[in-house]
N, C-alpha and C positions, 0 to 999 in steps of 0.2 A: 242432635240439634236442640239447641232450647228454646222451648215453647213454653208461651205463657196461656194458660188453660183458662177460659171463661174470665179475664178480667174488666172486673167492673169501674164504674168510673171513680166510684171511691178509692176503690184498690188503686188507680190509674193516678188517682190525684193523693193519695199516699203516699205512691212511691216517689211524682214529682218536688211534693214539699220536703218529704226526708234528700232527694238530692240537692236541692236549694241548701239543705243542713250541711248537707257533705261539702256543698262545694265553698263554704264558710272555712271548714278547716283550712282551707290556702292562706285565709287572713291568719286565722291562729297560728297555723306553723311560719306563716309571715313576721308576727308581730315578736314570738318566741324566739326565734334565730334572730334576729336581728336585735333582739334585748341581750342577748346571750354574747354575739360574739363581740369584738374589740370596734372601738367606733370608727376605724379609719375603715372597715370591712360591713358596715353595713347595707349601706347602699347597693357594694356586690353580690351581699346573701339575697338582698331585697329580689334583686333584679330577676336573679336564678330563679324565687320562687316565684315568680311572674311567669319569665317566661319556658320552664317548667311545663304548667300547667295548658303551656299554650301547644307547645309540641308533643306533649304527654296526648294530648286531647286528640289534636293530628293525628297522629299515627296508629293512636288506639280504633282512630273510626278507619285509617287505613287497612290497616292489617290485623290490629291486635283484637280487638274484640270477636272476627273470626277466628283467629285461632283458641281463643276461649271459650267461647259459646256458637262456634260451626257445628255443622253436621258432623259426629265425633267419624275421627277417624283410627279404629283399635284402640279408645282410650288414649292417646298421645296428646292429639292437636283436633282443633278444628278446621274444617275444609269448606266453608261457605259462612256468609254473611259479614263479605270484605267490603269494605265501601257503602253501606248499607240507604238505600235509594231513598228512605225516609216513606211510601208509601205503606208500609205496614206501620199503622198508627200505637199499636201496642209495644211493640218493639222498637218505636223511638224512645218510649219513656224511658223503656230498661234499658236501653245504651244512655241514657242519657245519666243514667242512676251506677250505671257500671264504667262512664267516664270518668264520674269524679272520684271513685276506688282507685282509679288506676294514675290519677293523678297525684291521689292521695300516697302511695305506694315509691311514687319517684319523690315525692318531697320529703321523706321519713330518708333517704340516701343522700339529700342536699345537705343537712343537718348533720350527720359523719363526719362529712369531707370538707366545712368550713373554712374559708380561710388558706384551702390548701391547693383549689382545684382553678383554671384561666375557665372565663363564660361560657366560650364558645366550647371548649373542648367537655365543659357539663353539658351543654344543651345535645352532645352525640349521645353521652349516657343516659341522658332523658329519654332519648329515642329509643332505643335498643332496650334499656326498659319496659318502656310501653307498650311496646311493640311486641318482645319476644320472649323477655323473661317471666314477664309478669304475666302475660296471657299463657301463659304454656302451664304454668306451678298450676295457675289461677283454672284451667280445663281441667288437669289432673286431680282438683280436690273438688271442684263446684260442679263442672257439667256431671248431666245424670248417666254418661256412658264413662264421667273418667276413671281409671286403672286405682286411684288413689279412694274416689268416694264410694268404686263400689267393691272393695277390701275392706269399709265401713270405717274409714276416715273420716273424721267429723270438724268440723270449723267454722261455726256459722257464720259470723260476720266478717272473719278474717285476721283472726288474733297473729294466725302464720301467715296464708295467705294474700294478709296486706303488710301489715307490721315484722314478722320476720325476717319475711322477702326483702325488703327494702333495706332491713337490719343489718344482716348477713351481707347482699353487696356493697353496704358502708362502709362494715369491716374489713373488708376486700381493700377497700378504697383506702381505707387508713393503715393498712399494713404496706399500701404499695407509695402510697405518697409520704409517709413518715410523720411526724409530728408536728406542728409547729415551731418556728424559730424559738429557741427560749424557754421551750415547754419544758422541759428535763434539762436539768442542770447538776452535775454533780451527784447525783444519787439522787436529788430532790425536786419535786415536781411544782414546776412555779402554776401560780394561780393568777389566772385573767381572767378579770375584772369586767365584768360584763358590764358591757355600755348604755344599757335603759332597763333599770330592772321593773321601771315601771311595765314597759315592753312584756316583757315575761307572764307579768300576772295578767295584761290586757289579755294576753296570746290565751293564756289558760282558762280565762273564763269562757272567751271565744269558742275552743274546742272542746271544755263541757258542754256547752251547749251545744253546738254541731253532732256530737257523738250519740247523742240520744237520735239525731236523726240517720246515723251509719248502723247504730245497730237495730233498730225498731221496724229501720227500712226494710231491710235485708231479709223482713219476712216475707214481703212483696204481697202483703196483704192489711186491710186495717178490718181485726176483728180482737175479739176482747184478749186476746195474747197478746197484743199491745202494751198492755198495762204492765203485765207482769215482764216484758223487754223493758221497758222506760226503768221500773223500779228495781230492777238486778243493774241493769246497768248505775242508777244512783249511787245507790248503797256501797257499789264495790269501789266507786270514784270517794266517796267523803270516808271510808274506813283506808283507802290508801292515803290518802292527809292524814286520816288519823295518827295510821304506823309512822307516817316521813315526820310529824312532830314527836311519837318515842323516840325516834332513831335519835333528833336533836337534841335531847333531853340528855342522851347516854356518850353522846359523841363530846370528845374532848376536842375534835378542832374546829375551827371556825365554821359556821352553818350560815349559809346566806339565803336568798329568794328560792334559788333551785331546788334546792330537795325536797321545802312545802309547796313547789308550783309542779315539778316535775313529780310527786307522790301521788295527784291527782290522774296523771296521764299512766301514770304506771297500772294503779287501779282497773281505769279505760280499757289498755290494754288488754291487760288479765281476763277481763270479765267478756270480753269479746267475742272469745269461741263459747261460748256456752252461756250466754244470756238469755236464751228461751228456753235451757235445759236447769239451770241452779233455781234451787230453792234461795229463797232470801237470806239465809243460813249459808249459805253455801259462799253466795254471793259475796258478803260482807268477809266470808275467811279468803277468798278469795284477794279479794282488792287488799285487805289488810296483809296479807304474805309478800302480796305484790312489789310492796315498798321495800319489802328487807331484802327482795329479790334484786331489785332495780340497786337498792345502795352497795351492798357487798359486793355484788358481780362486777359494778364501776370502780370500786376502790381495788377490785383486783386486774382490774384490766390496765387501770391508772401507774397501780404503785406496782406492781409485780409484774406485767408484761409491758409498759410503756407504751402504752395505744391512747392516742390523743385523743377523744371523743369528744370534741366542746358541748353536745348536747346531751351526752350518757344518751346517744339513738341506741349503740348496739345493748346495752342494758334496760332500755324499757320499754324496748320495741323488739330487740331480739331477743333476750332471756327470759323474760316477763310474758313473751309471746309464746315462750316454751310451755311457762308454769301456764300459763292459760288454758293452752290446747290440750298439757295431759292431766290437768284436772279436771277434764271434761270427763276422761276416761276412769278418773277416780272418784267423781261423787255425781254422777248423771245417771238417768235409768240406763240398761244393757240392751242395747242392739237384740234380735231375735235372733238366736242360736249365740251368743258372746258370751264365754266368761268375764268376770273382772280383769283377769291378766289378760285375756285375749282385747278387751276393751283398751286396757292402760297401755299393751304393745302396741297396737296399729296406732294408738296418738302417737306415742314416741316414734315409731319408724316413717310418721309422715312428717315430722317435723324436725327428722335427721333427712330425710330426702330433699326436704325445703333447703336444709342447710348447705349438706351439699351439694344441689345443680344450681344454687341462689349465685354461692360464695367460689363458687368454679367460675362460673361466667363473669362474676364480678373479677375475678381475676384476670379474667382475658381481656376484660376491658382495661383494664388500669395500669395493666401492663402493655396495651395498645396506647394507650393515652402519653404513659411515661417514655414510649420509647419516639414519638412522633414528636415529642416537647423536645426531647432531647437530640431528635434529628434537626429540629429546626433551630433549636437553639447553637448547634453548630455551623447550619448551614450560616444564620446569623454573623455570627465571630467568625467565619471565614471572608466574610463581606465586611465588616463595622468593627473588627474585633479592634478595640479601646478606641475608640471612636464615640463620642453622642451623636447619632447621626441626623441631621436636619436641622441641629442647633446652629448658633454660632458663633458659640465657643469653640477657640481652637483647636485642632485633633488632639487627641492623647495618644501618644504614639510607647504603646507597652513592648520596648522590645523584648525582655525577659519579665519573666513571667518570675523569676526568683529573686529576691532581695538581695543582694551584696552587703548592705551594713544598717542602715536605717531608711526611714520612709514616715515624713511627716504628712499628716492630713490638718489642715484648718476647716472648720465651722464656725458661721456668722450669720447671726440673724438678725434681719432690723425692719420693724413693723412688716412689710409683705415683702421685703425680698429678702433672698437668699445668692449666700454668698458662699462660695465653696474655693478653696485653695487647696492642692494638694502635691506633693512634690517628693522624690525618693530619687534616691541616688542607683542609678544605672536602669530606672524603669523609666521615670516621667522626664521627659527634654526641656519642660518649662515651669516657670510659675507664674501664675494664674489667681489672680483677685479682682473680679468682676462682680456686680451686681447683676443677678438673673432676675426676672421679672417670675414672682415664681408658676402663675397659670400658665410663662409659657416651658418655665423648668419641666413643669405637670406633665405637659403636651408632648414634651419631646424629648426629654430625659430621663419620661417613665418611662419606655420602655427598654432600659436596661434592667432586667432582674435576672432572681436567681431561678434555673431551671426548676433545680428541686421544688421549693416551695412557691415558685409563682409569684414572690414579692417583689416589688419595686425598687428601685435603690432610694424613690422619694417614700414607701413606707419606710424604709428603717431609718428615715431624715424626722419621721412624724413620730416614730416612737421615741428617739432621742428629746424631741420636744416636749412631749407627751408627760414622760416619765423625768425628767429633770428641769420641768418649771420653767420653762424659760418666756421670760415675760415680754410679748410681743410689743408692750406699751412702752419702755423703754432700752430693749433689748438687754434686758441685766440677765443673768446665766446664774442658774441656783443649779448647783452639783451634788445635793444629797441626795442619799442613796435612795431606790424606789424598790421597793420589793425587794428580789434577789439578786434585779440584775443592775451592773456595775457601768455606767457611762463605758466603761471599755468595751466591755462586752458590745455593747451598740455598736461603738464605729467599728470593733473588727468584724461584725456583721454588714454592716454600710460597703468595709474596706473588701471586703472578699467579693461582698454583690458585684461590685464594681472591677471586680479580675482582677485588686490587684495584687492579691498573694494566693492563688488557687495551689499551685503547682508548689511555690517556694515555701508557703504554710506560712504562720506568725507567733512567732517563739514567746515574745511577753511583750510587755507596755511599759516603756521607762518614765516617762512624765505626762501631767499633764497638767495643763496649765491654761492661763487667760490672761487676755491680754489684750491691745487696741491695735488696729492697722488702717494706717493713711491707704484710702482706696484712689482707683484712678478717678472716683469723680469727685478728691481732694477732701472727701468727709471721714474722718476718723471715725471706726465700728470698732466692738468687741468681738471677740473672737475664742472661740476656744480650741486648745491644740493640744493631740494627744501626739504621742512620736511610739509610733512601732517599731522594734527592732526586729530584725529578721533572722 
């Protein structure tokens, strides 16, 4: 069981102010994810790390903070202090201080899974998180009976046991949800453009600061060791900018906001398990490794293994999280009775233990997650399947799912509505050129998407817009190229979202073109038309 021994009110009012710091990082990794990812997906990262923090918190005071710091049971798990009554006044503070760790923990696995994962089906992960993954690592390396701390595994603030953690089941997450639409192309990895990079740098200064109050905290006491936490922690955050501006100097491809915002957090990271142990010396090689840690391992994750990470989390929050904990074991004083190698294995085998029960579990989750999308997404299509259901637009009635010879789609846009026409021989029974209102498009024809990725058939309507200009004030359509991807590419993403070539596949794109069509409410629009062949 963990006890807090003789705390005074300073200590008491230490630990309170450092969780105020802590529970700031929510805004930081708020304002970073949502600078980071594409603008039609912010508002949805937003939300997650909202409400996150709100069920991370729940279930941490349900369940999860007893199984972390219970009365130990053989080292596993804790067995008391479930629901915790609030009358022990000292041990409100430290749950109150060990909430925002654990909320801290689930938002470093929001930041992974971007863009890829539906709300509600993140807000289970959030729980089961809080709740079970994270309190169980978090006993076995913190509490004073666990299996892992007293094998003289060392971690002070949580370089594994917050940042790993969370790392590792992200990885999880992006191996089982897959990439982003678009992300990999051809051998070559498109680059999206993050949407506030103001965003980013807000976010980063945010969690500079908050981070001085996660690790400082964490000694659960304010006496002159303070000082020397606050100043390891500095040092290792401004030498990790330092290395992310060499890296840009040597890098021959494009360098944006991220590598000088994210070389500060990498830094962070690093210096986390052993900020009361480095010398200022130590600290500073530390942060400054951090950054070549953080870039190489993402350029190999990226271009060599095809793992989507929009926020490089499993790179500076899991590798970074590596190089932290076993350089603990490499330049800190020795444990009583430790070699050097007996010091530098027990870091390594607790931060291969982190990896593997993190990234197991994280698996069982996302293969729980993927296979419940995919049960409902059929049960769906056996109800609605080519239908927009609650609209009232006419049914689409898909009798074959396989092309016979061609299959046009029209697109039309004019100031706020949207006009869709689509028509193919031996699948669609009619043609159809209506003006949709489009809030109520939004309402009632988003929810056709694609299982895999979660998207909308109205996102890949907004990237079309997005990425080829098209100018709401007069409805004129500019077709040059944006990045890597090809106006085709779009709609045959749009066309597949929409079932209508899953089975039959889409062989190539024979034209496309623009043009004007008399609607039924007698006003000629522009249109553009792409004709797929099957």
């Amino acid at each position: 069981e963990f006890i807090l021994e003789d705390l005074s009110n300073i200590n008491l009012l230490w630990i309170l102010v450092s969780a105020f710091l802590v529970f700031m990082m929510q805004l930081g990794f708020s304002f970073v994810e949502t600078g980071v990812v594409r603008s039609k997906n912010t508002i949805n990262v937003a939300m997650k790390n909202l409400i996150d923090t709100v069920f991370s918190i729940i279930f941490f005071w349900i369940f999860g903070f007893g199984l972390m710091f219970g009365t130990d049971y053989y080292g596993i798990i804790g067995i008391s202090n479930f629901l915790i009554n609030g009358k022990d006044l000292e041990l409100n503070g430290f749950f109150f201080f060990q909430a925002m760790f654990a909320a801290t923990a689930i938002t470093i696995v929001s930041g992974a899974v971007a863009e890829r994962i539906k709300f509600n089906g993140y807000i289970v992960v959030a729980i089961i998180v809080s709740s079970i993954i994270y309190p169980i690592f978090g006993h076995w390396a913190w509490s004073e009976n666990g299996w892992l701390k007293t094998l003289g595994f060392l971690d002070f603030a949580g370089s594994t046991v917050v940042h790993s953690i969370g790392a590792w089941i992200g990885l999880a997450g992006t191996l089982i949800l897959g990439a982003r639409l678009g992300k990999f192309r051809k051998g070559r990895v498109t680059y999206f453009a993050p949407s506030n990079h103001n965003f980013i740098v807000f976010g980063v200064f945010i969690l500079f600061f908050a981070w001085f109050g996660f690790n400082a905290g964490s000694l659960l006491e304010f006496k002159p060791a303070v000082t020397s936490i606050l100043l390891n922690t500095l040092l290792a955050s401004v030498f990790g900018r330092f290395s992310a501006w060499l890296i840009t100097l040597f890098s021959k491809e494009k360098v944006g906001v991220e590598i000088f915002s994210f070389g500060i957090i990498a830094g962070l990271v690093g210096i986390t398990a052993g900020c009361n142990e480095f010398t200022t010396i130590q600290s500073a090689f530390v942060g400054f490794i951090s950054s070549f840690i953080m870039y190489f391992s993402d350029q190999f994750l990226t271009k060599t293994l095809k793992i989507d990470d929009p926020l490089s989390v499993i790179s500076i929050h899991g590798f970074v999280g590596i190089w932290g904990t076993i350089a603990v074991g490499i330049f800190t004083n020795l444990p009583e009775n430790f070699t050097r190698v007996d010091f530098i294995f027990i870091q390594t085998f607790g931060v291969f233990v982190a990896f593997i029960f993190s990234f197991s579990f994280g698996l069982l989750i996302f293969l729980a997650y993927s296979a419940a999308a995919f049960l409902a997404q059929l049960l769906d299509n056996h109800s609605t399947r080519g239908k927009f259901p609650g609209t009232s637009l006419p049914s689409l009635d898909f009798t074959s799912n396989k092309l016979d010879k061609s299959a046009t789609i029209y697109f039309g846009l004019d100031y706020r509505n949207l006009y869709l026409l689509v028509h193919g021989t031996g699948i669609f029974k009619y043609l159809h050129f209506k003006p949709i209102d489009m809030k109520d498009f939004y309402a009632k024809v988003g929810n056709v998407y694609d299982a895999t990725t979660g998207l909308t058939i109205t996102d890949y309507w907004n990237d079309i817009v997005a990425a080829y200009g098209y100018d709401l004030s007069d409805a004129g359509i500019n077709l040059e190229i944006a990045g890597d991807m090809r106006v085709e590419d779009y709609v045959r993403d749009l066309y597949i979202a929409n079932e209508g070539a899953v089975a039959g596949g889409v062989a190539s794109i024979s034209g496309i073109t623009t043009g004007t069509e008399t609607c039924e409410d007698g006003v000629d629009r522009e249109f553009l038309q792409v004709v797929i062949n099957g």
